[in-house]
C-alpha positions in Angstrom: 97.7 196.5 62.6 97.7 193.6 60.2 99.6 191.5 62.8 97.5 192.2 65.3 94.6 191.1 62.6 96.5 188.0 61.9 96.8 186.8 65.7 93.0 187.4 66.1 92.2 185.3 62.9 94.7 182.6 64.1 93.0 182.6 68.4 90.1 182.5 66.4 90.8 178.8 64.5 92.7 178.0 67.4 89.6 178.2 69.4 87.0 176.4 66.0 89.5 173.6 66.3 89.2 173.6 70.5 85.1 173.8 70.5 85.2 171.2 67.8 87.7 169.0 70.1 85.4 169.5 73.0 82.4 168.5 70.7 83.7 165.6 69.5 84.8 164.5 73.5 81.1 165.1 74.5 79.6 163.0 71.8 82.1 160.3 72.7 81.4 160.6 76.2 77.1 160.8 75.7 77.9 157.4 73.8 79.7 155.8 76.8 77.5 156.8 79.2 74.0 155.9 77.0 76.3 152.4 76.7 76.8 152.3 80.4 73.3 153.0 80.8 71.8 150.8 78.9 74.1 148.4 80.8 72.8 148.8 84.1 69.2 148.7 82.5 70.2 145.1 81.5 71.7 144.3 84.6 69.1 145.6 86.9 66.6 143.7 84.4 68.8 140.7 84.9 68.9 141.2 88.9 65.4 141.6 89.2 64.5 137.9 87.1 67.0 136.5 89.3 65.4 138.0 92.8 62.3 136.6 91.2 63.4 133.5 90.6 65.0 133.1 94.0 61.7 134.5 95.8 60.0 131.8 94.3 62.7 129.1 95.7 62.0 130.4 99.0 58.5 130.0 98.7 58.8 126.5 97.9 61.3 125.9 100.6 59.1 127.4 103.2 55.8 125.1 102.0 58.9 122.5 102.3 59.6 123.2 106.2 55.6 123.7 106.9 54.9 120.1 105.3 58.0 118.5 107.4 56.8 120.1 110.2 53.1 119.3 110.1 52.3 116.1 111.5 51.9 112.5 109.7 49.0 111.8 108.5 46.8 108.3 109.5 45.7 106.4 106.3 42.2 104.6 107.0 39.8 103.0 105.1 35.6 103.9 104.6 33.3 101.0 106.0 30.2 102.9 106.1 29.0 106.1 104.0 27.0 108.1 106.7 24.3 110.8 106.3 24.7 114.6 107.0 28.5 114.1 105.9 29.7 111.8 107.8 31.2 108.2 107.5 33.0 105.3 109.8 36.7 104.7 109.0 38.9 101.8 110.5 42.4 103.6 110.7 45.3 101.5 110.3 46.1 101.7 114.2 43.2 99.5 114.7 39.8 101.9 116.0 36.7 103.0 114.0 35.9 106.3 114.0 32.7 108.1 112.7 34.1 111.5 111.5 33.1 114.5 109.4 34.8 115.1 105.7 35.3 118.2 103.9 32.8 119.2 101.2 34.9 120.2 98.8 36.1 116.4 98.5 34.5 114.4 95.9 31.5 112.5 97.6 31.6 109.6 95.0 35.2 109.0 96.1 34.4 108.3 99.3 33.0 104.6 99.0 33.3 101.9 101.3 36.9 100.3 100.5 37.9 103.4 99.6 41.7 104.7 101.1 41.8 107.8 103.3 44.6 110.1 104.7 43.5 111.2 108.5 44.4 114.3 110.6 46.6 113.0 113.3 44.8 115.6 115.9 41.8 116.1 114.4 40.8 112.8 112.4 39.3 114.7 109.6 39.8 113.4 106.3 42.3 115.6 104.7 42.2 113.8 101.3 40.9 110.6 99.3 44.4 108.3 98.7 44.4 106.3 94.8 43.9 102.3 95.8 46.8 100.2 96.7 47.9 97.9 94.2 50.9 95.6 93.8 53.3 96.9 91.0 53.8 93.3 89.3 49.7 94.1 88.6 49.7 97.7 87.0 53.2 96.3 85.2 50.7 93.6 83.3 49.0 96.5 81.5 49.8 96.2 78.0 50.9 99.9 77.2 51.1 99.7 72.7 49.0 97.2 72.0 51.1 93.7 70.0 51.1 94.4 66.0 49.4 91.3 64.9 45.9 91.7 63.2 43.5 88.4 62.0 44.9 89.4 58.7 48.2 87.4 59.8 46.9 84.6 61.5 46.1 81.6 58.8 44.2 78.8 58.6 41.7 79.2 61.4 39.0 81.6 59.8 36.6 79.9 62.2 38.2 80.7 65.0 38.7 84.1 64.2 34.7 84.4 63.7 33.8 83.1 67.5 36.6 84.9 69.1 35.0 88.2 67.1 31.7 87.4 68.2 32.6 86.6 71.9 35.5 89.3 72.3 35.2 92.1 70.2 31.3 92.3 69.6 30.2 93.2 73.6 32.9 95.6 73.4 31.8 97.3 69.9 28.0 97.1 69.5 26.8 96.3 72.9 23.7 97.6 72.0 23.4 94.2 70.0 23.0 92.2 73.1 20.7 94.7 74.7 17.8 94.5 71.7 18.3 90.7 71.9 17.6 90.9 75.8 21.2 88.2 76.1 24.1 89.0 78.5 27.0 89.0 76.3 29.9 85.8 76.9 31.9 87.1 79.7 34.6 84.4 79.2 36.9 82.5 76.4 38.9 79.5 76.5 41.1 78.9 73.5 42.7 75.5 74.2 44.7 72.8 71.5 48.3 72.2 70.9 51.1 73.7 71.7 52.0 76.2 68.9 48.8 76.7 66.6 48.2 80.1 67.6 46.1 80.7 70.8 48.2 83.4 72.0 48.6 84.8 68.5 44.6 85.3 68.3 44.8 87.0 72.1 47.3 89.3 70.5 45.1 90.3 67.7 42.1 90.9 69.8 44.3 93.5 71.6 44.7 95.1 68.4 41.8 94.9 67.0 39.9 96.4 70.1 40.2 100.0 72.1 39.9 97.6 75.4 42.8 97.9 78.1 44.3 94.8 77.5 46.1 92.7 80.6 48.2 89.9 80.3 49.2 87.7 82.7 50.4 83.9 82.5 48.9 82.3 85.2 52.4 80.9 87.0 52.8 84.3 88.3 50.2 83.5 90.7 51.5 81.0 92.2 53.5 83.0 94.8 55.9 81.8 98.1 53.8 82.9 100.7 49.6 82.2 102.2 47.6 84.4 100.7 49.8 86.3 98.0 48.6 84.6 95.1 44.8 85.4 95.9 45.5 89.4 96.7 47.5 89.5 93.3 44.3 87.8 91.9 42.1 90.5 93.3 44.5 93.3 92.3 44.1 92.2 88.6 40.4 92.6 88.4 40.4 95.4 90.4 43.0 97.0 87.9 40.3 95.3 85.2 37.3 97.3 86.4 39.1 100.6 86.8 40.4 100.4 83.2 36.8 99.0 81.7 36.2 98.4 79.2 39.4 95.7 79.2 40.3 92.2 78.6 42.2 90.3 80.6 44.4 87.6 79.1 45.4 84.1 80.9 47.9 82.6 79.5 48.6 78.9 80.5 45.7 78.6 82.5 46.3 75.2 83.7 49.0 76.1 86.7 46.3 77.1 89.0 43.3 75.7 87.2 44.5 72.5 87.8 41.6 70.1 89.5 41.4 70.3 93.2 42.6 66.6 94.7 41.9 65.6 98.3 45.2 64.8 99.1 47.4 67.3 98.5 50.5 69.1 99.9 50.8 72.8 101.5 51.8 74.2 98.3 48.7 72.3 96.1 46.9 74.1 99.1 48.1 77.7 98.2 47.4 77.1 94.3 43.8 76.0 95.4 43.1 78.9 97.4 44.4 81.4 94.2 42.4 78.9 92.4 39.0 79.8 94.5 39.7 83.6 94.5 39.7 83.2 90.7 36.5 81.3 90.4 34.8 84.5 93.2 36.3 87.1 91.1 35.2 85.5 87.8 31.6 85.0 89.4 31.4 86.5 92.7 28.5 88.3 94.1 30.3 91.4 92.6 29.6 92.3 88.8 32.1 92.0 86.3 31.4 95.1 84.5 32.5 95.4 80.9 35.5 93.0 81.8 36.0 90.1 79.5 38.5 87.5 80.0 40.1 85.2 77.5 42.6 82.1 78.7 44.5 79.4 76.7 45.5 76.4 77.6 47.1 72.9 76.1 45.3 70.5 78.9 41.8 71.5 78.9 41.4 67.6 80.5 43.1 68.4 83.7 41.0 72.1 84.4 38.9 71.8 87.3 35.2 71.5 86.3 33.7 74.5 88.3 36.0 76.8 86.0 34.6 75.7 82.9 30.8 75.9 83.9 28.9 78.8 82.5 29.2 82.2 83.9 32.6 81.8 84.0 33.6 80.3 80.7 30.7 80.9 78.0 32.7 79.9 74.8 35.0 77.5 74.1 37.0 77.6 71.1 39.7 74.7 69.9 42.5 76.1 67.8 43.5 72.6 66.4 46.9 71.7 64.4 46.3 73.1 61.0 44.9 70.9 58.1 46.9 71.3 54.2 44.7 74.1 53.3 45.4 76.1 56.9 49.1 74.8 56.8 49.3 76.6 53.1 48.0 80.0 54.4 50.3 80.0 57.4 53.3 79.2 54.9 52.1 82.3 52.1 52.0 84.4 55.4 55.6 83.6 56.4 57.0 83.5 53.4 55.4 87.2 52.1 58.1 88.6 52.6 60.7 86.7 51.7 63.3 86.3 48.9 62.1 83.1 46.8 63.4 81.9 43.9 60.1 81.1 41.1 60.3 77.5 41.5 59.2 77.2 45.3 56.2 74.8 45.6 54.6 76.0 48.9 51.8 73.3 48.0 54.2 70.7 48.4 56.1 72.5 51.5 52.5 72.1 53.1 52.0 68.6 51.6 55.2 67.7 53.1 54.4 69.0 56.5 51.8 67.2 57.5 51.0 67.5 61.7 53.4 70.5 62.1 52.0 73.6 64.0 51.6 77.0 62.9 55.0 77.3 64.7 56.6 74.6 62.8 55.9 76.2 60.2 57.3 79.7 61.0 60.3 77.9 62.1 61.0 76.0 58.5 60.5 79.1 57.1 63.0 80.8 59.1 65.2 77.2 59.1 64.9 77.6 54.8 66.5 81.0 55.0 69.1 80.2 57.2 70.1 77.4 54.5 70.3 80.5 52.1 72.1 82.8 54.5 74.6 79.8 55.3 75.7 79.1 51.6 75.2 83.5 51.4 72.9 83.3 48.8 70.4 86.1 48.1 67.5 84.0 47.1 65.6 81.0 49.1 65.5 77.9 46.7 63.0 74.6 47.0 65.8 72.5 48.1 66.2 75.0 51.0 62.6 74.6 52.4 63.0 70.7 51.6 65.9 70.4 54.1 64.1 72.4 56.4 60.9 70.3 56.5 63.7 67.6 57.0 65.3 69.0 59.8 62.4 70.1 62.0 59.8 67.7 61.2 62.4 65.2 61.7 63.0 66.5 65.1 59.0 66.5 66.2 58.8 62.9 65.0 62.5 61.8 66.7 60.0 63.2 70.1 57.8 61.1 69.2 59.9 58.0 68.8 61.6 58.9 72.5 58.4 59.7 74.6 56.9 56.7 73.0 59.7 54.6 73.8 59.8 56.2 77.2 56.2 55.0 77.7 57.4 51.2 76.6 60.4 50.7 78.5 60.1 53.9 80.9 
């Protein structure tokens, strides 16, 4: 009987340890299959972004087929703006057409000269195109405007105050003008020798004013073929007038400003007729707008007269080689930030310098620390900036000595 007891305590913990087996195999297995689920949860998650994703693609590849297979599209351009929405195109095979536009275009868009995109079947305007424009033009749009304020210009104070007053005021306090009852100069010629800092004040009107600045130098007009020079003309004031208020800087004037002889070859020819579009554009029958233009050149005697009559150029300011005084303030500017040693006389540096250029100047500066670098010295000594004014005076007076000798014996 107590056997028998024994075998039934012993199936007993036979079957504990079985059930507690089985328990611990279903736990395991609810864990695999909650991982398995949570799994397929990620997966179908993962499946159904990527169905997304390729629904979209096929979209944008069926709006891809529909545009290839709809038909081209006629550009044209608006002569006439007529009533009861309707205007006259010239299409670029050559008809006009008076046709109907859609009224969810912008009416102000639609403008004579303006660029349209036609229906081939239909000629309905389908949509207003942005005006065509050569890229060497919208490349002459100074992006960051130069880092040169009047602060680091010395020795023409003068010039600073009419270029100011000219430049910057009509573009500031307009408002000026208006209680005076004046138009505002729309034009600036800045004109002396090579080197005293025409294009340096052009710079720091860029800086100094929010104006889209333009710069061109005026060779890049001159172009191979009839008629180039003049459309690239055009295409600058046109980019001028969209970007208002803006300034648009000449440089070197004198290659197409030149005067206008009566003998003259094919090329003289093409320069004039650049020359002409200039003087229309500058005062044409069109207004300017709030476009100012400033030019620099070094042979204001050899500019044809109808470009410097008023209208076109207002102001006329000379930026002259600097006297002692200017050259001193050009030389503390240039030498701010350099390394001297305490017994460097920029009075006598300036003294000694007499008829060099603002550019001279920079250049004995630079010249004086090369002497430094060359004998690798940290510091810039007098005897440095002595042999400087040596060298590069001595070189503008040795091109003296050979044009003048040229004009002797030439």
């Amino acid at each position: 009987m107590e056997k028998t007891s024994q075998n039934i305590l012993k199936k007993i913990e036979d079957l504990k340890k079985e059930i507690k087996i089985l328990k611990e195999d279903n736990a395991k297995t609810k864990r695999n299959l909650m991982w398995k689920v949570r799994k397929l949860e990620k997966d179908k998650l993962l499946i159904e972004n990527e169905k997304m994703r390729l629904d979209r693609e096929v979209k944008s590849l069926r709006g891809e087929i529909e545009r290839f297979r709809s038909p081209p599209l006629v550009i044209a351009t608006v002569t006439e703006v007529l009533d009861e929405g309707k205007v006259v195109v010239k299409s670029s095979t050559g008809p006009h057409f008076v046709i109907g536009y859609s009224r969810f275009l912008d009416e102000k868009s639609l403008e004579p000269g303006a660029r349209v995109a036609l229906n081939q079947q239909t000629f309905s305007i389908v949509s207003v195109l942005p005006s065509e424009k050569d890229p060497l033009v919208t490349g002459m749009e100074v992006e960051e405007k130069p880092n040169v304020s009047y602060e680091q210009i010395g020795g023409l104070e003068e010039q600073i105050v009419e270029i100011k007053e000219t430049v910057e005021l009509p573009l500031k306090k307009p408002e000026l003008f208006t209680d005076i009852g004046i138009e505002p100069p729309k034009g600036v010629l800045l004109y002396g020798p090579p080197g005293t800092g025409k294009t340096l004040l052009a710079k720091a009107v860029a800086h100094e004013t929010n104006a889209t600045f333009i710069k061109i130098v005026a060779s890049e007009f001159v172009k191979k073929y009839i008629g180039e020079g003049a459309r690239l003309v055009r295409g600058v004031f046109e980019l001028a007038k969209e970007k208002a208020p803006s300034i648009i800087f000449i440089d070197e004037i004198d290659a197409i400003a030149a005067k206008r002889l009566k003998s003259s070859t094919s090329g003289d020819r093409e320069v004039q007729r650049t020359l002409m579009q200039l003087l229309a554009e500058m005062d044409g029958f069109e207004g300017r707008g709030d476009v100012g233009i400033v030019a620099a050149t070094n042979r204001p005697d050899i500019l044809d007269p109808a470009l410097l009559r008023p209208g076109r150029f207002d102001r006329f300011i000379e930026v002259p080689i600097p006297n002692e005084d200017g050259r001193r303030e050009i030389l503390k500017i240039h030498t701010k930030n350099m390394n001297l040693e305490e017994d460097v006389d920029i009075e006598l540096v300036s003294s000694l310098s007499e008829g060099a250029s603002g550019a001279d100047l920079k250049a004995i500066c630079t010249e004086a620390g090369m002497f430094a670098i060359r004998e690798e010295r940290p510091i810039v000594v007098m005897n440095d900036f002595l042999d400087a004014v040596d060298k590069i005076i001595g070189m503008e007076r040795d091109e003296e000595i050979r044009k003048e000798a040229g004009v002797m014996y030439g």
